[in-house]
C-alpha positions as CSV (number, residue, x, y, z in Angstrom):
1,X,-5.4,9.4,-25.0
2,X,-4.8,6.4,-23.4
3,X,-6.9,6.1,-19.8
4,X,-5.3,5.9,-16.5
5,X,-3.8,3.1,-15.1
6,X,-5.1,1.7,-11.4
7,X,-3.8,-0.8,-9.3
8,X,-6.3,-2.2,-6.7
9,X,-3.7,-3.3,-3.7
10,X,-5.0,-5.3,-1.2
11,X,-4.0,-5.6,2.5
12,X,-3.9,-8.3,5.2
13,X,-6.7,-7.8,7.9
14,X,-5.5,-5.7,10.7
15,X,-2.8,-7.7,13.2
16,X,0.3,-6.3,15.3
17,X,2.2,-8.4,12.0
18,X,1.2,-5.3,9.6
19,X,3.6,-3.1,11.8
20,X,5.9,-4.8,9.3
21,X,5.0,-3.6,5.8
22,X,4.1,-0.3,6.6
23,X,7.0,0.4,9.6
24,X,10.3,-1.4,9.3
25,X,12.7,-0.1,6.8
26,X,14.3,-2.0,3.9
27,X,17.1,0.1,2.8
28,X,15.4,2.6,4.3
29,X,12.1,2.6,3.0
30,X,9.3,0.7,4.1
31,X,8.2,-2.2,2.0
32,X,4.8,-0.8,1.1
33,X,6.2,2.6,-0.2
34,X,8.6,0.5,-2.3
35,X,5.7,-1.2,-3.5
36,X,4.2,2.1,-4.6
37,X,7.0,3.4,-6.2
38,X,7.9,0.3,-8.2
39,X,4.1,0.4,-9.3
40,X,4.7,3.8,-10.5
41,X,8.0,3.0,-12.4
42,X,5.7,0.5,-14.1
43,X,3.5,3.2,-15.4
44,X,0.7,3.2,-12.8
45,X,-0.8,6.5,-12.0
46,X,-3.6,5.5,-9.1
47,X,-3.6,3.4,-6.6
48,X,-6.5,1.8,-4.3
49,X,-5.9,0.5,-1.3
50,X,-8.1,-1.9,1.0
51,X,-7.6,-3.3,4.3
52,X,-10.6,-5.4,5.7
53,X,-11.7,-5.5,9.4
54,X,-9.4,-2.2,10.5
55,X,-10.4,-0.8,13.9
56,X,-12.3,2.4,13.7
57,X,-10.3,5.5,15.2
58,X,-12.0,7.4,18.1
59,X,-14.0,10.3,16.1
């Protein structure tokens, strides 16, 4: 059994420029869910995803 394979994806620090990767469309998908799914054509079954200094949401 061969063990599972994880990529470790690392994001920019928080700015109105991140609107781009996860909002605007590329052939209609958004860059970072293109990312994802060429990750997963590659044979990657988990993904973990870090994003330094991102504002807290109001609890």
């Amino acid at each position: 059994v061969t063990p599972p394979k994880t990529a470790i994806i690392r994001v920019a620090p928080y700015s109105k420029s991140i609107q781009f990767l996860f909002q605007s469309k590329i052939a209609g998908i958004s860059p970072f869910k293109r990312l994802i799914f060429s990750l997963q054509r590659a044979g990657i079954d988990n993904f973990i995803v870090f994003q330094k200094n991102t504002p807290r949401a109001n609890q």
